[in-house]
NURO-637711 format. One record per residue (C-alpha): residue in three letters; x, y, z. Coordinates in steps of 0.1 Angstrom, whole numbers, padded with zeros to 4 digits, always signed. Layout:
ALAXYZ/...
//
This chain:
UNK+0971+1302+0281/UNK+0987+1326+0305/UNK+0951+1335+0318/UNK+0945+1301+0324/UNK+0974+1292+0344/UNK+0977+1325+0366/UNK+0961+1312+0392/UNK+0974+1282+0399/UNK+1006+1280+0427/UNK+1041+1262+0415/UNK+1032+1227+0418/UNK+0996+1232+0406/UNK+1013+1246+0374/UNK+1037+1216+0369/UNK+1009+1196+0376/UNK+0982+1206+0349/UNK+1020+1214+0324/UNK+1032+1175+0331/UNK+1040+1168+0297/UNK+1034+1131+0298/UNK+1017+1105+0320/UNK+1020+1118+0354/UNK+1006+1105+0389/UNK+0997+1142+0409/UNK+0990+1131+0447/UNK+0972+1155+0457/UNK+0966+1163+0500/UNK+0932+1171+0512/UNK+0921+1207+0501/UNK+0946+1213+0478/UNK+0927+1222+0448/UNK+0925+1188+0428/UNK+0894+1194+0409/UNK+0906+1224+0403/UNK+0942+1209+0383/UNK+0924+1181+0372/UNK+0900+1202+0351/UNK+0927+1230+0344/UNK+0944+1202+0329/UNK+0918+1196+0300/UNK+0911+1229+0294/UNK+0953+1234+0287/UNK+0957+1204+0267/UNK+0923+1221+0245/UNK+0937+1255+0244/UNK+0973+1246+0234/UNK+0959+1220+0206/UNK+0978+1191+0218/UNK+0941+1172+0221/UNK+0907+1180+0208/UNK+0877+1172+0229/UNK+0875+1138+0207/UNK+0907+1127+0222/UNK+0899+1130+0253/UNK+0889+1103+0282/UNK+0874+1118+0318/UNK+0872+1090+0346/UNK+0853+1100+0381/UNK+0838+1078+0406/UNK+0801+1097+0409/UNK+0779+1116+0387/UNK+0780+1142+0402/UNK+0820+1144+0402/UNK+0813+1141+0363/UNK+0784+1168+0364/UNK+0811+1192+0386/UNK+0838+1187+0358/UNK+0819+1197+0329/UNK+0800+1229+0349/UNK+0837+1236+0351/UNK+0850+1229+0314/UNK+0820+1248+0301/UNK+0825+1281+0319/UNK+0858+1278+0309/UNK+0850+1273+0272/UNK+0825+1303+0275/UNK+0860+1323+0282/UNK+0869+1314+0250/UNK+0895+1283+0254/UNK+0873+1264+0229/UNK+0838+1262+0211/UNK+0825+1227+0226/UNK+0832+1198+0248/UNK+0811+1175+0225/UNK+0828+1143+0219/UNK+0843+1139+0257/UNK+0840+1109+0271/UNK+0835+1117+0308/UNK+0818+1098+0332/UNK+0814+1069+0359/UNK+0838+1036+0353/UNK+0804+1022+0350/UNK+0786+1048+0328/UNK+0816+1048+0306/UNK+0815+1008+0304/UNK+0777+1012+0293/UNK+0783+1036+0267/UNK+0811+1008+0252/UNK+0794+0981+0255/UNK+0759+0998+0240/UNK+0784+1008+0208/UNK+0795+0977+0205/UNK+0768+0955+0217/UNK+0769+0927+0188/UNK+0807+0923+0196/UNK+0798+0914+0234/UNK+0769+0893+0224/UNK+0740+0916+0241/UNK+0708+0931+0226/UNK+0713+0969+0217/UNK+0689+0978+0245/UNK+0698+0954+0272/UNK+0687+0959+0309/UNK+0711+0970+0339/UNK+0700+0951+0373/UNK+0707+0972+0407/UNK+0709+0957+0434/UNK+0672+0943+0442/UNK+0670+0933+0408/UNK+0700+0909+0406/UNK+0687+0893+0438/UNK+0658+0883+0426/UNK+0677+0869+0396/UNK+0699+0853+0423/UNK+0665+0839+0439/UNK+0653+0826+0402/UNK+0684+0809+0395/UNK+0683+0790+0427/UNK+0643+0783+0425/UNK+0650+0765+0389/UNK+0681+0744+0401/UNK+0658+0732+0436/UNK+0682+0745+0461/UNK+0677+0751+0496/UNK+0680+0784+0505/UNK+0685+0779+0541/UNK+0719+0766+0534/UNK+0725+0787+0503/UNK+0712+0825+0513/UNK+0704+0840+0480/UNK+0723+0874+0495/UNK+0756+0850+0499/UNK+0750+0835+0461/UNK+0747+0871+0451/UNK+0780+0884+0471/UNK+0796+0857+0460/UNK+0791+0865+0425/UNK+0797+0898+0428/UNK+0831+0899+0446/UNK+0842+0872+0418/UNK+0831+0895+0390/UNK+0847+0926+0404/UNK+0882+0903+0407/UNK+0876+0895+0369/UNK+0873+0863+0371/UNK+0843+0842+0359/UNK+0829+0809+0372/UNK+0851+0788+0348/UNK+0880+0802+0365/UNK+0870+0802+0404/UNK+0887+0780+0426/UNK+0867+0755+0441/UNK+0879+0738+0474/UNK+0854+0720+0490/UNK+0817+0706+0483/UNK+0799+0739+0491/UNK+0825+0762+0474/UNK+0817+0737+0441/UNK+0780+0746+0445/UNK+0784+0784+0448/UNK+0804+0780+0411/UNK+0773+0763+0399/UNK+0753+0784+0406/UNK+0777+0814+0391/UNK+0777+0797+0362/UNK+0738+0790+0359/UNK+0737+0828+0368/UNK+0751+0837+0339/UNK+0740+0819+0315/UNK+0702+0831+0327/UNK+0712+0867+0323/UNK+0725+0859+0285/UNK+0694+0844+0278/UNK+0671+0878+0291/UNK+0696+0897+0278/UNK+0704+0916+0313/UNK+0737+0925+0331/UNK+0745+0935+0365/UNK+0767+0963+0376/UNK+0799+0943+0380/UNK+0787+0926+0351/UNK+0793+0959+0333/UNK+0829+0965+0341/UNK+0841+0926+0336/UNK+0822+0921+0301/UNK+0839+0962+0286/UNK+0873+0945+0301/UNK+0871+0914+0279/UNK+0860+0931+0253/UNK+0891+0949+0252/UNK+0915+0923+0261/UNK+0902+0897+0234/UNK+0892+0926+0205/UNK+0924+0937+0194/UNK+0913+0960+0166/UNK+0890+0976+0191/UNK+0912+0978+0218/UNK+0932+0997+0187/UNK+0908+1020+0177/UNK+0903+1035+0213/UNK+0941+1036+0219/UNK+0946+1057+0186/UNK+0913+1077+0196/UNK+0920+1085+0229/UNK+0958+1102+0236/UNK+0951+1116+0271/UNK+0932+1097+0297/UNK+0925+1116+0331/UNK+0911+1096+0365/UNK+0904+1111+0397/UNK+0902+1097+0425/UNK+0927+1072+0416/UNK+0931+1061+0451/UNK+0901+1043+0449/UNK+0904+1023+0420/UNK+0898+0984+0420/UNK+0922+0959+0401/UNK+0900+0951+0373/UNK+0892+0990+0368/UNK+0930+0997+0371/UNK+0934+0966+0343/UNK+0908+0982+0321/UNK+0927+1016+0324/UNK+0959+0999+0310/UNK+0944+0982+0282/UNK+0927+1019+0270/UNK+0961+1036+0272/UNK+0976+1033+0242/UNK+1016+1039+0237/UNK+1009+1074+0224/UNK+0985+1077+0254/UNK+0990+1100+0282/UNK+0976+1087+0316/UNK+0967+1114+0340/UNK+0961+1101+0374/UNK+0950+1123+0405/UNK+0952+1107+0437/UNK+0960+1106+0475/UNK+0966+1073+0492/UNK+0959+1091+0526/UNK+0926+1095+0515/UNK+0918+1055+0506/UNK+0894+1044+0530/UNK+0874+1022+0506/UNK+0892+0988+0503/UNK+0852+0970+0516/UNK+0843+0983+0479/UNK+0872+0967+0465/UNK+0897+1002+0462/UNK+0931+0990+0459/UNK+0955+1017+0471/UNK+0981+0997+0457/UNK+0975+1010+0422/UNK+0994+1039+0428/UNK+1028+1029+0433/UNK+1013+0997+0404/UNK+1008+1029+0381/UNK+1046+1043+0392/UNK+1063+1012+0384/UNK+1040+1004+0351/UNK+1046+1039+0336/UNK+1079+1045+0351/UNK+1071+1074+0365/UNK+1101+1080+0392/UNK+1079+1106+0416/UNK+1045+1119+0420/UNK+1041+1156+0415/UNK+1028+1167+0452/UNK+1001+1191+0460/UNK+1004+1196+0497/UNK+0994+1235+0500/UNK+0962+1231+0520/UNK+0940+1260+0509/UNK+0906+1247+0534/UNK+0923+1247+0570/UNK+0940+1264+0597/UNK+0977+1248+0606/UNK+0971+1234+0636/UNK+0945+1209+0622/UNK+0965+1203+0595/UNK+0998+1195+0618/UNK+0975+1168+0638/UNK+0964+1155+0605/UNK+1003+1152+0592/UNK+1013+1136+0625/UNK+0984+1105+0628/UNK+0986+1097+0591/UNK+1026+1098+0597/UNK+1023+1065+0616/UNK+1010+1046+0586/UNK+1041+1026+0566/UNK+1043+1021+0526/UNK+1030+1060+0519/UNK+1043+1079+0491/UNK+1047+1105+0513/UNK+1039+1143+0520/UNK+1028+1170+0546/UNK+1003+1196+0542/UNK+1004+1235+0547/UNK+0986+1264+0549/UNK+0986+1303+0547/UNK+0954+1303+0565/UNK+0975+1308+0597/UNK+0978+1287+0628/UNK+0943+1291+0643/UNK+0927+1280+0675/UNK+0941+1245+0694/UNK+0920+1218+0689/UNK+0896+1208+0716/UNK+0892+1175+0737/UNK+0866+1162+0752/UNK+0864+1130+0778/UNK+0831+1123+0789/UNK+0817+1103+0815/UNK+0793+1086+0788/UNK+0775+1089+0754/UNK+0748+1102+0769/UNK+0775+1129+0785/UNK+0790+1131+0751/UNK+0760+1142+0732/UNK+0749+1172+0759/UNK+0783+1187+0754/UNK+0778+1182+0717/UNK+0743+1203+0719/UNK+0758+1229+0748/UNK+0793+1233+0722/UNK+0770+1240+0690/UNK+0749+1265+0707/UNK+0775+1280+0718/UNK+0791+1284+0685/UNK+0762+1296+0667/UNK+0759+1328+0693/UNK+0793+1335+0684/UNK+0782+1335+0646/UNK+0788+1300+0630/UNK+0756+1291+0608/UNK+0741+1250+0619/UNK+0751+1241+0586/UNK+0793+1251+0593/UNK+0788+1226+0621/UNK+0790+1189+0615/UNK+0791+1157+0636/UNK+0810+1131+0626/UNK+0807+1090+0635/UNK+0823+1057+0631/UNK+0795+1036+0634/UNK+0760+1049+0626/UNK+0740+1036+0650/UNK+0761+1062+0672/UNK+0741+1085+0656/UNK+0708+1079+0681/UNK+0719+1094+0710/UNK+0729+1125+0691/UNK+0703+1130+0674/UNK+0680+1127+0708/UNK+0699+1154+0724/UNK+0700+1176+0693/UNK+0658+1168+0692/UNK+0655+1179+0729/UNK+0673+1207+0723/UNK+0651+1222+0694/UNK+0686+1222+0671/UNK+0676+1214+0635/UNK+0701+1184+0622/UNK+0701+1165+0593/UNK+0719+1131+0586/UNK+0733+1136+0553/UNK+0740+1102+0533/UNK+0716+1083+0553/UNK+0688+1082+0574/UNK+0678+1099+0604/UNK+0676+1070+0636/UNK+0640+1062+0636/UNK+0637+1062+0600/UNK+0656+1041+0587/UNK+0643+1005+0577/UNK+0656+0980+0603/UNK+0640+1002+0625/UNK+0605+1012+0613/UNK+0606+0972+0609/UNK+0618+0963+0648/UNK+0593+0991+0661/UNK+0561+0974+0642/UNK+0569+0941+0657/UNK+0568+0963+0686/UNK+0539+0974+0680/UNK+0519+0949+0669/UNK+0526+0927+0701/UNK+0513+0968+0722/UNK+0487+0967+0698/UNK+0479+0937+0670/UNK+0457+0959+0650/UNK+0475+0987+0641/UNK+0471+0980+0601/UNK+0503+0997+0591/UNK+0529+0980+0612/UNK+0510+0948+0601/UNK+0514+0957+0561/UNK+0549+0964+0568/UNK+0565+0926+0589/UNK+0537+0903+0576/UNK+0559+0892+0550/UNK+0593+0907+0563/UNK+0613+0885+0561/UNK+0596+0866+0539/UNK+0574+0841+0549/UNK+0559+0831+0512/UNK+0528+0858+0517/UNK+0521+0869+0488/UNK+0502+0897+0471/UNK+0472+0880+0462/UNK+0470+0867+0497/UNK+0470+0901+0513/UNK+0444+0918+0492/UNK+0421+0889+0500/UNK+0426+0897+0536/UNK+0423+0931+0532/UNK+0391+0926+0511/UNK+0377+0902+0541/UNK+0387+0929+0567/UNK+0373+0953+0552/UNK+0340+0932+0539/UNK+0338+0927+0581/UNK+0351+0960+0593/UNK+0372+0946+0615/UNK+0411+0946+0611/UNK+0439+0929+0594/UNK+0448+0913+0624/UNK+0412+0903+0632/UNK+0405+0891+0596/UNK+0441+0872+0599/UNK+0431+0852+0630/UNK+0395+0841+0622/UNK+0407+0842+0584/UNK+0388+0813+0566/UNK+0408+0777+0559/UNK+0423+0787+0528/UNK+0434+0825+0538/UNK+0438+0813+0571/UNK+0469+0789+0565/UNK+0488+0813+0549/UNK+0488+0834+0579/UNK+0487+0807+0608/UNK+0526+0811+0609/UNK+0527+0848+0611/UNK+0498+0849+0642/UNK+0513+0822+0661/UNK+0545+0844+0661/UNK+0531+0876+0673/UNK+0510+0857+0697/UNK+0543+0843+0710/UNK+0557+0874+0711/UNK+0533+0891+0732/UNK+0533+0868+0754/UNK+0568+0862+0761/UNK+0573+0901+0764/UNK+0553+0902+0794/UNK+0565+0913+0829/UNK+0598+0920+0813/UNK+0615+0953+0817/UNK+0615+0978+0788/UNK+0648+0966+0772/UNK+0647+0935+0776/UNK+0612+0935+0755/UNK+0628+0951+0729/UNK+0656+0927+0728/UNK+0638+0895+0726/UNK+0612+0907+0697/UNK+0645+0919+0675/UNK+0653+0882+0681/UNK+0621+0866+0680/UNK+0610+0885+0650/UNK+0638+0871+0632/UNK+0646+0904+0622/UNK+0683+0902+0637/UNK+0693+0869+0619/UNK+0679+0880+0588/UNK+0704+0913+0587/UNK+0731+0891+0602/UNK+0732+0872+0572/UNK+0731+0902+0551/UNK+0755+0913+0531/UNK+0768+0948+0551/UNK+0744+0941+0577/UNK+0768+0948+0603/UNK+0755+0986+0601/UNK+0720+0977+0605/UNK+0727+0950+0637/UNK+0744+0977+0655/UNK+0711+0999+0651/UNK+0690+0975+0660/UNK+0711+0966+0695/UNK+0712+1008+0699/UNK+0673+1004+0698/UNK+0673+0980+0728/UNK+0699+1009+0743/UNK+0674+1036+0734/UNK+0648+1018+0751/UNK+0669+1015+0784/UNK+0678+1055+0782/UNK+0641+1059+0776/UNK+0633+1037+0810/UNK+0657+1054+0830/UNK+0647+1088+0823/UNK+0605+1083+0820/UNK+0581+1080+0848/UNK+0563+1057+0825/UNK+0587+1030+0811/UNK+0564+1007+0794/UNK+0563+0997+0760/UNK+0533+1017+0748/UNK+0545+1049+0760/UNK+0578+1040+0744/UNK+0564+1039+0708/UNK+0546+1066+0716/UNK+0583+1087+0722/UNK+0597+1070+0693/UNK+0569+1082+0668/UNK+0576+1117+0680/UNK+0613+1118+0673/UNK+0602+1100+0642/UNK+0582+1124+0634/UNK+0582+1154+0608/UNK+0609+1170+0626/UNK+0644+1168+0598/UNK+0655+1199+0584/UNK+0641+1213+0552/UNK+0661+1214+0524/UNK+0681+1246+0526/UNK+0675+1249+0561/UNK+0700+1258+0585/UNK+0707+1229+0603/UNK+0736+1209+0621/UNK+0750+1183+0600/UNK+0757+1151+0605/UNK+0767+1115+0592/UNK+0797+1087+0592/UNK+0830+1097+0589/UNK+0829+1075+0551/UNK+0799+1100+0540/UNK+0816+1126+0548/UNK+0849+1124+0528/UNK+0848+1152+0499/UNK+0830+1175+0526/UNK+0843+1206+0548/UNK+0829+1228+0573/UNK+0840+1251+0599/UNK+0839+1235+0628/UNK+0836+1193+0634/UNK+0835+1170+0658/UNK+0848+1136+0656/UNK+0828+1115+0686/UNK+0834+1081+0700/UNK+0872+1082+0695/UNK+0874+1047+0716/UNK+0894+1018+0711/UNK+0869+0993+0694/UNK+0851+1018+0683/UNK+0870+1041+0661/UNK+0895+1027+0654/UNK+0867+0997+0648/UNK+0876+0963+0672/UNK+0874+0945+0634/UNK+0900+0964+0624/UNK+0927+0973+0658/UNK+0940+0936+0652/UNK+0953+0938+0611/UNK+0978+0959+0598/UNK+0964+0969+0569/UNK+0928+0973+0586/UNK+0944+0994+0616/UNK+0960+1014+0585/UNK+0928+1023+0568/UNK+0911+1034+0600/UNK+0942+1060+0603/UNK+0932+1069+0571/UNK+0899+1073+0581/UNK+0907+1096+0609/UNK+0928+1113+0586/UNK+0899+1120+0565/UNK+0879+1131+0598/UNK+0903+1160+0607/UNK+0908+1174+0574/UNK+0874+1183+0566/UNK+0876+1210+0597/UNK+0884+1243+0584/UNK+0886+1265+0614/UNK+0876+1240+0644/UNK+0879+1210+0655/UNK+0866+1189+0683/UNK+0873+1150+0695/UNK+0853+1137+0721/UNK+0850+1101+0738/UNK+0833+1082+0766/UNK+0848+1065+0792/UNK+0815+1041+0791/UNK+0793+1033+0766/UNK+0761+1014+0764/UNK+0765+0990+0734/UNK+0746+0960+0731/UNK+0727+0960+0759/UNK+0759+0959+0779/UNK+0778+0992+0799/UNK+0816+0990+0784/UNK+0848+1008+0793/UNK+0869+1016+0765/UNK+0905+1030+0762/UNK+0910+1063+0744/UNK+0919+1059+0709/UNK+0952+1050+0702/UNK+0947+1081+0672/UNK+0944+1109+0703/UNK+0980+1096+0714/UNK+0990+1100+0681/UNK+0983+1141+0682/UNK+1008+1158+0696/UNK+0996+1175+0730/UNK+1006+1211+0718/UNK+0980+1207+0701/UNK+0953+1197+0723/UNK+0935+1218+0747/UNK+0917+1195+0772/UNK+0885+1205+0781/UNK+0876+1192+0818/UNK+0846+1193+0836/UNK+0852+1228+0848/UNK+0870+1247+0818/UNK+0866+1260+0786/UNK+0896+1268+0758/UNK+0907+1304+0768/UNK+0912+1310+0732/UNK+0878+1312+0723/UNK+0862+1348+0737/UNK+0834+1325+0760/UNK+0826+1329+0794/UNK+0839+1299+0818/UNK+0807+1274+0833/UNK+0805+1250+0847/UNK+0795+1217+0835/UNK+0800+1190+0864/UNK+0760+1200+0869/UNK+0750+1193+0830/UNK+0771+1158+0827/UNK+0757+1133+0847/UNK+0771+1096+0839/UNK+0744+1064+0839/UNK+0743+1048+0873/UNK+0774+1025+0878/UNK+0765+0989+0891/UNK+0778+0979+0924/UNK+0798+0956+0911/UNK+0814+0978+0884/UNK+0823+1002+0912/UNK+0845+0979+0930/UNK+0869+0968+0900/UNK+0896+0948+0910/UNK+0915+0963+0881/UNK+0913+1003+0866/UNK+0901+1006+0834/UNK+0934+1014+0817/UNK+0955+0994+0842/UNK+0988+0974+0832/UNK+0983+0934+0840/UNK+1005+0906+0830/UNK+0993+0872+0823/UNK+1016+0839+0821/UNK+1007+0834+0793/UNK+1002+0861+0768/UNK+1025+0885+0784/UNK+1016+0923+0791/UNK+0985+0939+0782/UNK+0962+0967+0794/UNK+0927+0965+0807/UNK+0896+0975+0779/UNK+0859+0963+0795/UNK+0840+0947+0824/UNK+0810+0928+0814/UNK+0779+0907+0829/UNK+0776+0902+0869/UNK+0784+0885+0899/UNK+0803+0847+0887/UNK+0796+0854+0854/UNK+0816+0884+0853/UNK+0842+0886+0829/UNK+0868+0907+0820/UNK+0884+0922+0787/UNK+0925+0929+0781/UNK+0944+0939+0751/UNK+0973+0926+0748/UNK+1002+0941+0716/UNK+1012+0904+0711/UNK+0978+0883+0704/UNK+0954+0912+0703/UNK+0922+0910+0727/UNK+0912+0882+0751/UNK+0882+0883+0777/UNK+0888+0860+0807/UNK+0864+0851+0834/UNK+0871+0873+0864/UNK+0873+0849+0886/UNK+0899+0830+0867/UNK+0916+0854+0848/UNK+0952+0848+0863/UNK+0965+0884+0856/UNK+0985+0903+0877/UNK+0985+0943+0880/UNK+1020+0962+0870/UNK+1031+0990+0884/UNK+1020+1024+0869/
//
């Protein structure tokens, strides 16, 4: 037992010792998995719990995977012959493994089918064919999210409020759900968690027989726990039961998923547990990160409270960046990581960090140009991912109708009830004639022919609209006209995918302004080759990057957070709610502690988004670091801690061409103006031209108002 606890510092040790239920916040590098495992293995060794007795929650597999690698070399030192009998897992792995024992008792087949996500949709789409309803007013994605978010609240359709005609129908069709999956004997994901929480609640001998078998229940990442997963918890823990909850509520930046950071202080007052036992000793970073991290997340109300250290020592101030664009941004990106890597750090210590990911496209161009290997971990690179590949062979089928590929992949995207059948008669004519899929589609006999009229008539329009337009402007009306944008408008977390496919239209316009050729064919042409073969191998030494959510759980030696705007990061969706303006601090928070040794934040004073040049304030989260902090990087300089020699970059950072009109403000970006009616407020953004022009202020009262220039009524302050 001594061995096993050497290692660990004070509060680590009271931590993995608590003799009862205990809630262990734990900061960001402070060694959770580490106590949280520790923890089983003590309880083992000292015989207060064999492995039976013993309940492990995690939110991925591979957290699950992590623990037992752990537990097992531990065991192989001798602290106990075998982990068989464990329950650890998933909330929803764990839920399938109850319900699978216990099958009859829920009403289910012993080997019933789990939907994802595809799978219930078409269930959704079923349900809604059998009952004759039009889907143009009920999308099957909304049915579907609609479901889902009831389910995940615990509540089935008998118990939804219904307040109006068309919340009435969305029950109905809940309930018709339902009882389809209970006749095929299927369940969805949420349906997993809801039906292993009535089973509990309305078995009580059950619910009995796992209290009495299960005397110490562990959770990590309690942070990110739902309501109904936090209920299901309680009814497990018996009142012999020990519940062991690891958490930070710094670190809860899922509350889209349904995380309730509210649980923790929930679990305080429900297990009277008077104070959390604190991990703060930071064993990742250097202090000065650590200190900016402390201060932002110190402006956030309602935390339990704590500040991280370090032994690591103070290391070097952390660097700003203010660029004159994105464009701007990403070359100092590319020039800083070179840099770096001469001086010894590998790619692969180096990652990029974003808000949004459909920042991630002027990155990743610079990074291509360069020659730096980069890959986008948790997602997609730019041009590979789906709403893209889609966009481009609209694209390319009004450059070039038969290219065959881009026509397999839109001719029924969205769906325009072309079906299988249909398509290998087409192919069968095409290639009978040896012509293409486009030419078999528009001399296609009457029978094939009207199942393709529709699909024809719209690339026809397409191409011809297109014409004489500039590059951008093409790219932007065949998003629309393909239907491509409404149909991820109305998707369920589409607003990631609309933001790529506007940052197509923008990488179209960079593309125009920097080719001698800006037309649409040799535009494919450059986006096949950054498409190309071109992402890092596995293993490879390469520059990481991805969102600021993916990358929670990570660390490297050097990051950089980009696009620290107002709008942007923190997101406008959020800047205007409390609680959303809280989670995006959290978010940052997130972003700074996964720097061990360096840390950059950069921004743009403009930024192409949406086809439209904006001006955007500087994150109200750089205020929020104090400037001993900070070294500011300016055109000219470098950070004399670093052993580099001084260049210059006003040659390398050139900002897009500025618009007459945008040159001649009547306000600053940044300026103070009063308005009669709303009061003070600061200016944000410019937008559109001559009387059309309008203009964007924020204002602490009522949040953000765009007025027409022209009639605007604001008057400018004094600096």
């Amino acid at each position: 037992m001594t061995d096993l606890l050497s290692t660990l510092n004070s509060d680590q040790r009271a931590a993995v010792t608590a003799p009862a239920s205990a809630l262990i916040l734990a900061g960001a590098g402070s060694g959770k998995t580490r106590v949280l495992t520790t923890r089983i293995a003590w309880l083992i060794q000292s015989n207060q719990v064999s492995p039976m007795g013993l309940l492990a929650v995690t939110f991925t597999n591979k957290a699950a995977k992590e623990m037992l690698t752990r537990l097992t070399s531990m065991l192989q030192l001798g602290y106990q012959n075998s982990t068989r009998g464990m329950w650890v897992g998933t909330f929803h792995g764990l839920c399938n493994r109850l319900l699978r024992t216990h099958h009859r008792e829920v009403g289910l087949p012993q080997l019933f089918t789990i939907l994802d996500s595809s799978d219930q949709l078409s269930a959704v789409k079923r349900v809604l064919r059998g009952l004759n309803v039009d889907t143009e007013t009920f999308d099957p994605r909304k049915v579907q999210s609609f479901i889902n978010q009831n389910k995940e609240a615990g509540l089935r359709a008998d118990k939804v409020e219904a307040w109006d005609p068309y919340s009435r129908h969305l029950v109905e069709y809940y309930a018709e759900y339902d009882r389809q999956l209970n006749r095929e004997g299927a369940v969805d994901f949420a349906e997993l968690m809801l039906r292993a929480y009535e089973l509990l609640s309305r078995n009580a001998l059950l619910r009995e027989h796992y209290q009495e078998r299960f005397r110490h229940i562990l959770v990590d990442e309690f942070q990110d726990t739902s309501r109904l997963q936090y209920l299901w918890l309680k009814l497990l823990k018996g009142p012999e039961t020990a519940l062991f909850a690891v958490g930070d509520d710094d670190q809860s930046i899922y509350a889209f998923r349904g995380a309730n950071v509210g649980n923790m202080r929930q679990l305080m007052d429900d297990l009277h547990i008077a104070e959390p036992i604190k991990l703060t000793r930071n064993y990742r970073s250097v202090s000065v990160i650590l200190d900016a991290a402390n201060a932002v997340i110190s402006r956030n109300e309602g935390r339990l409270g704590k500040d991280l250290w370090t032994e690591v020592g103070k290391g070097e101030l952390i660097r700003h960046f203010q660029a004159a664009d994105d464009i701007a941004e990403a070359r100092f990106l590319v020039e800083e990581i070179q840099q770096r890597r001469r001086e010894g750090d590998a790619y692969l210590d180096q990652a990029v960090l974003y808000r949004s990911n459909a920042q991630s496209r002027s990155i990743e161009h610079a990074l291509f140009t360069a020659g730096i290997p980069y890959r986008v971990y948790g997602g997609l690179r730019f041009f590979e991912r789906a709403e893209i590949k889609h966009a481009l062979a609209y694209l390319r089928l009004a450059a070039f109708p038969d290219d065959d590929n881009a026509f397999m992949r839109v001719v029924n995207f969205p769906a325009r009830g072309i079906g299988a059948r249909g398509l290998e008669a087409l192919d069968d004519q095409a290639r009978g004639a040896g012509i293409s899929l486009w030419a078999a589609a528009c001399g296609a006999g009457k029978t094939t022919g009207k199942k393709f009229a529709a699909f024809v008539s719209l690339i026809e329009g397409l191409k011809h609209a297109i014409v004489g337009l500039p590059l951008m402007e093409q790219v932007e009306h065949v998003v629309a006209g393909s239907g491509l944008l409404e149909y991820y408008q109305n998707e369920k977390d589409g607003e990631d995918r609309v933001d790529n496919l506007n940052e197509l239209a923008n990488a179209a316009a960079g593309f125009a302004a920097e080719s001698d050729e800006p037309t649409l064919e040799a535009f494919l042409g450059h986006a096949a080759l950054e498409a190309g073969e071109h992402a890092a191998a596995q293993g490879q030494d390469a520059v990481q990057l991805m969102s600021v959510h993916s990358a929670k759980g990570l660390e490297f030696q050097t990051v950089f957070i980009t696009g620290l705007e107002e709008g942007l990061f923190p997101h406008e969706n959020s800047r205007n709610e409390a609680e959303g303006l809280e989670e995006e601090r959290r978010l940052m928070y997130v972003a700074i502690t996964r720097a061990r040794r360096q840390l950059y934040l950069t921004h743009a004073q403009q930024r192409m988004l949406h086809g439209q040049i904006r001006y955007h304030l500087p994150s109200q989260f750089l205020q929020e670091i104090p400037e001993n902090l900070v070294q500011s990087l300016t055109s000219r300089t470098r950070a004399p801690a670093a052993p580099r020699v001084a260049n210059t970059r006003a040659e390398n950072y050139h900002p897009r061409p500025v618009p007459r009109r945008e040159a001649n403000l009547p306000y600053k970006i940044g300026a103070r103006v009063v308005h009669p009616k709303y009061g003070e407020g600061v200016v944000a953004a410019y937008q559109g031209q001559g009387a059309e022009s309008e203009i964007k202020v924020i204002f602490p009262k009522v949040g953000d108002k765009w007025f027409i220039l022209e009639y605007a009524r604001l008057t400018a302050l004094g600096a």
